[in-house]
Residue, then its C-alpha position, 0 to 999 in steps of 0.5 A: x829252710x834248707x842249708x843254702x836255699x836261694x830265693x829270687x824275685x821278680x826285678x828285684x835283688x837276689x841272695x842265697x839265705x843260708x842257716x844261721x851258724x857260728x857267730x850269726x847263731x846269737x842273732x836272738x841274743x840281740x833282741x834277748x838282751x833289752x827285752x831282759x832288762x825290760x823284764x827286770x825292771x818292771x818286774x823288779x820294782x821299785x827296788x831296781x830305782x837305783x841300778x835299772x836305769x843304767x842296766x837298761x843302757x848297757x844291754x842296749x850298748x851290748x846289742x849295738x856291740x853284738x849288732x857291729x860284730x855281726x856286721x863286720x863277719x857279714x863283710x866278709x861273706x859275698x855279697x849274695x851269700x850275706x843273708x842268714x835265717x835263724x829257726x826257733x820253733x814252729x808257732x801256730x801248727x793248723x794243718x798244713x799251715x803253721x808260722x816259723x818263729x825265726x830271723x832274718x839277718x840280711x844287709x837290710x835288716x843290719x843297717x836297721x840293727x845297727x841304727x836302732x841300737x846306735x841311736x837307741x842306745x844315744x837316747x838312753x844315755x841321753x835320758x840317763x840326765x834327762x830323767x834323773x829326777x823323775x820317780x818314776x825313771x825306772x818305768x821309763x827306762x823298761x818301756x824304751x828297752x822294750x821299744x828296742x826289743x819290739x824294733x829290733x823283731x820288727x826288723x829282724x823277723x823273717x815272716x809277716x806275723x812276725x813283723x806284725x808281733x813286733x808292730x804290734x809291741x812298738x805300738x804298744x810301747x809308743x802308747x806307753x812312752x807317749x802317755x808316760x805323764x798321764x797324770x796330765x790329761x792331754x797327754x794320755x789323750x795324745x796316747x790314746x789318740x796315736x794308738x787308736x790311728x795306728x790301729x786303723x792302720x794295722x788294719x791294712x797289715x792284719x789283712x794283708x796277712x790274710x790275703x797272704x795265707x790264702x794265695x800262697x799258703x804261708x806269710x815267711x818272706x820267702x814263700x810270699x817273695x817266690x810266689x809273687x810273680x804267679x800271683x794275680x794283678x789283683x791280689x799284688x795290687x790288694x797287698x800293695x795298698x794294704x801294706x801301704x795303710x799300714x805304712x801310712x798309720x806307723x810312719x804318720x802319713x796321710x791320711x794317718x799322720x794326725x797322731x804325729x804332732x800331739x806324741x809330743x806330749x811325750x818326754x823328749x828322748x821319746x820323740x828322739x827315739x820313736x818319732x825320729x830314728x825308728x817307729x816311724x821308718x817301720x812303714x818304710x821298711x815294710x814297703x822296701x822289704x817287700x819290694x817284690x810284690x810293689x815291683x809287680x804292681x805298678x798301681x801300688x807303686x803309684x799310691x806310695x808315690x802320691x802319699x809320699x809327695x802328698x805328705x812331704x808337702x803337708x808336714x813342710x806347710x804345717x811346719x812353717x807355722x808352729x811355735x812349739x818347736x817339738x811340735x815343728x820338728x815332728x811336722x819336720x819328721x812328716x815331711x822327711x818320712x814323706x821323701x822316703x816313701x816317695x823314694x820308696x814308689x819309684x822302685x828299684x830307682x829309690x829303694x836304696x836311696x829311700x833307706x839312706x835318707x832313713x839312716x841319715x834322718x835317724x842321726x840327724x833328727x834325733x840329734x834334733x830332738x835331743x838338741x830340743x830337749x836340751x833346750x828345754x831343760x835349760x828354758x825351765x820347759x818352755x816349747x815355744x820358740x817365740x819365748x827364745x832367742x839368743x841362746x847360742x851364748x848361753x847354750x854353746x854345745x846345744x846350738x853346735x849340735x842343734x846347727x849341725x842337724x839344721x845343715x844336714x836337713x835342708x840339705x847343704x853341703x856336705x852335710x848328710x842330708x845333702x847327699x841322701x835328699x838329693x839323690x831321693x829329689x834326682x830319681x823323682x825328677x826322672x821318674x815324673x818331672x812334676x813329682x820331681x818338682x814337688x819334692x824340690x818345692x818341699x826341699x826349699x819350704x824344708x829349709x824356710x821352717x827349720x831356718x825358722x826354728x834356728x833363728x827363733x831359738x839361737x839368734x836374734x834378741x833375748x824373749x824369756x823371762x827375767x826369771x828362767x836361766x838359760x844354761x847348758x845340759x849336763x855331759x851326760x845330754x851334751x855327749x849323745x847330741x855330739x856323737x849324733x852331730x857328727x854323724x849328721x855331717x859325715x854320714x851321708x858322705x860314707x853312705x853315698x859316696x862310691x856307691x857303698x851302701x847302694x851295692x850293700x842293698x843290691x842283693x835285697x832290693x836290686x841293682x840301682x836304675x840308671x837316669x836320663x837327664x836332661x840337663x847335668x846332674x850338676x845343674x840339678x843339684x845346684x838348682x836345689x840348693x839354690x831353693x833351699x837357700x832362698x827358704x833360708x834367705x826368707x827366714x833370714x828376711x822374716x825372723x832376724x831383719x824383723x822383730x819377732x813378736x812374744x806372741x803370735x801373730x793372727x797371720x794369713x788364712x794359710x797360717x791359721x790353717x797350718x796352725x791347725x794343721x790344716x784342720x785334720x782333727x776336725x776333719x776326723x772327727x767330722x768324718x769318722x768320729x761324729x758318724x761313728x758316735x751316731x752310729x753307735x747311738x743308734x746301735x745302742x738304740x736299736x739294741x734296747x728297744x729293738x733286740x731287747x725289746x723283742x727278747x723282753x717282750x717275748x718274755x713278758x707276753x708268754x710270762x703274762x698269757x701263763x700268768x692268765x692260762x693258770x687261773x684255769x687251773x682252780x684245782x675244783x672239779x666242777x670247773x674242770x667240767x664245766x671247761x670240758x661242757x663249753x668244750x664239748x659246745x664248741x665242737x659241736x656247734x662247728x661240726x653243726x656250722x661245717x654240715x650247713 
């Protein structure tokens, strides 16, 4: 790529990328540096047991301080000039086609850095006391540098084989991190359950690629951006919707969300660190990075609109009824990612809103699932809410932390999600008023499960067991959930507020889209926070007026069903599994007695003729003769037969 080579799209933004120098040449170094640790430790052995674990955290806190660097010599650029492509080498030469193994580092790609090693490098600290005792930490350690080395190329990558290398390392990883305790058997089928979903979506990705070679010739963002206008309607519609099936398998939304709710399995910084803050926004990124071919397809547009208000609904439902409260929170984390595809379908309208609400998610669910986790290592492991109850006395900073997480989800002022929700709920209402509608719906169910989850944990009567001892987590847990605290209430303020973030964008995604209201911006927000505190005011009614019961109760068809998320393991499995083992039965069947049986009877019918044909062969004269008499009878008597 030339030294200042522009590239502008089609109603979207429109930057000068220009060829990374000075500072902006490190940008490899920010995947380098975990990756290395990653290498170290699992090559190292058992022998890095004492030093790997805080090795590996401190080369994520490195990328985060090259990632802060960076950023601020990116504030100093103009804000079209704020992109920059890094070259390492040409990959794959096949004639005129080959892949440019490089990185683009542009406002987008940067606040994903930024987030990633932030909250990645909280997590490892977190993990620091969270794993202290497990003898197998220096593994653990290596995988979660890994993810991060995986994310950062997902993100940084300038083309879609790239970002499909680094999809590809995510997924692997998070089969990794999932299955990490897989002596137990339900958790390596969980494993394996999230890595075969999300190879079905990777479908979607792997042929997007495809369809990307043969109607532009190259996969670089850059060549796929500037092509897209002259692209047919057909071919915009087929990427859309394959990006989109890969969207929907790596952030867990329908028809690919099964995976989500069984990772849980994992250990619970994994859940702060993939199923919160990054894996699961991949999809989202995918989508607004590729804006330019969705701002030319308004049939790909409608899909992601419909799977985003489709999944927030579900994941919301589902969430109202579980006991486990990781496994809440991860219905939680559905619903959420569903708000920003859903901002990401409305266009130039969402697209920056959709990667607000994704920042703020990453501070306020991983703050969360990190309060969780710190729940459970006081409550000797126990999930289920229903054995809490009263543990804001014993447990003060987790309940503070965890709290400031709560407000910032159901979206109470002026905490972040307050700021970034409403935003994704105003652009729906003026896109689609029944869309809009659905996401006020979900708003308000958002702020009955997680008052839910509060309430069960933190108030009420003691539930546990005279044996377990609730107590709080060690500084090295308690500092990460602060830190992720105060970014649950501060940050979406910074983000929205005079319309910082939306110009950081604007040169990637377009400037924002202006509304048309019906009634006043005010009204619209009061009106959502109104529902979301009558979803508090009927948990409040429910599970603290109430007695809670230890055990569940039999409940409602609707919360049987949400309990069994809505039957969506027996629906794959009648749809997809079943159907797919009789097909391969019958594979199996057609293969041995049909192909093999042709090939073996061949065989055993020229094997048995010669077997028959060689007793001719006597090696004596006078039977060699009389063969040649009988011959000879034979011709004669057909010439006799043909003359007649």
């Amino acid at each position: 790529m030339s030294a200042a080579t522009a590239v502008r799209w089609s109603e979207g933004g429109s930057q000068v990328i220009s060829e990374a120098s000075g500072m902006f040449g490190l940008t490899w170094l920010l995947i380098a540096l975990p990756l290395f640790g990653a290498i170290v430790l699992l090559v190292g052995g058992r022998r890095t047991n004492s030093f790997g674990p805080v090795l590996a955290t401190l080369l994520v806190g490195f990328s985060f301080v090259l990632g802060l660097v960076l950023f601020f010599q990116m504030l100093g650029q103009p804000g079209e000039e704020r992109a920059f492509n890094q070259s390492l080498f040409e990959w794959a030469p096949i004639g005129d086609f080959s892949v440019d193994v490089g990185f683009q580092l542009d406002p987008l790609s940067m606040a994903f850095v930024l987030l990633v090693t932030f909250v990645g490098g909280l997590v490892h600290i977190y993990s620091l006391g969270y794993m202290a005792d497990d003898p197998d930490k220096r593994r653990f350690f290596a995988y979660l540098n890994l993810f991060v080395a995986s994310m950062l190329l997902l993100v940084l990558a300038s083309s879609y084989v790239l970002v499909y290398v680094g999809w590809e390392g995510v997924g692997l990883v998070s089969y990794l991190l999932i299955g990490f305790w897989n002596a137990k058997p339900a958790y390596a089928t969980a494993a394996k359950k999230a890595f075969v979903m999300n190879r079905v979506g990777d479908i979607g990705m792997s042929l997007a690629i495809m369809l990307m070679v043969t109607t532009f010739g190259t996969t670089a963002f850059s060549g796929v951006f500037a092509g897209a206008p002259e692209a047919s309607s057909g071919a915009l519609l087929a990427l859309g919707l394959l990006l989109l099936l890969a969207a929907t398998g790596k952030s867990a939304q329908l028809p690919l969300q099964a995976w989500l709710g069984d990772a849980m399995a994992g250990p619970t910084p994994v859940s702060a660190l993939i199923h919160a803050a990054t894996m699961v926004t991949a999809g989202v990124y995918l989508i607004v990075r590729s804006n330019p071919i969705y701002n030319l397809s308004d049939g790909a547009q409608l899909a992601v609109v419909l799977v985003g208000v489709l999944t927030l609904l579900f994941g919301a439902f589902v969430g109202t009824a579980k006991d486990d409260i990781k496994k809440a929170l991860a219905a939680s984390t559905m619903s959420q990612i569903g708000y920003m595809i859903l901002a990401a379908g409305l266009g130039p309208a969402g697209y920056a809103f959709a990667i607000v609400h994704l920042l703020t998610h990453g501070f306020f669910k991983a703050g969360l699932f990190l309060g969780a986790g710190s729940v459970m290592h006081g409550m000797d492991d126990e999930v289920d809410m229903r054995r809490y109850g009263a543990l804001r006395k014993a447990m003060p900073i987790t309940f503070i932390t965890f709290g400031a997480g709560y407000l910032a989800i159901i979206g109470i002022p002026p905490f972040s999600g307050f700021f970034s929700k409403d935003k994704i709920i105003e652009a729906a209402l003026a896109d689609n008023i029944w869309v809009g509608i659905a996401a006020i719906l979900g708003a308000g169910i958002t702020a009955f499960y997680m008052s839910r989850v509060m309430f069960l944990t933190f108030f009420g009567q003691k539930r546990w067991a005279d044996e377990t001892h609730p107590h709080e987590s060690p500084r090295s847990m308690t500092v990460p959930m602060i830190l992720l605290a105060i970014g649950s209430v501060v940050l979406g303020a910074v983000l929205v507020i005079g319309g910082r973030f939306v110009s950081w964008l604007e040169p990637v995604v377009g400037p924002e889209e202006e509304h048309d209201f019906a009634i006043p911006v005010l009204a619209i927000t009061a009106i959502i926070v109104a529902v979301s505190l009558v979803g508090v005011a009927l948990a409040y009614v429910m599970y603290l007026r109430r007695p809670v019961l230890v055990e569940a109760p039999t409940g409602s068809v609707l919360t049987r069903a949400a309990r069994q998320d809505f039957f969506q393991d027996a629906f794959n499995e009648s749809l997809f599994m079943r159907p797919g083992q009789y097909l391969t039965r019958f594979l199996v069947f057609f293969d041995n007695r049909v192909i093999d049986g042709f090939v073996n009877g061949s065989a055993a019918a020229i094997g048995g003729g010669s077997a028959r044909l060689r007793r001719w062969q006597t090696g004596f004269v006078r039977s060699y003769a009389l063969s040649m008499l009988a011959g000879a009878v034979l011709v004669v008597g057909v010439l006799v037969l043909v003359r007649l």
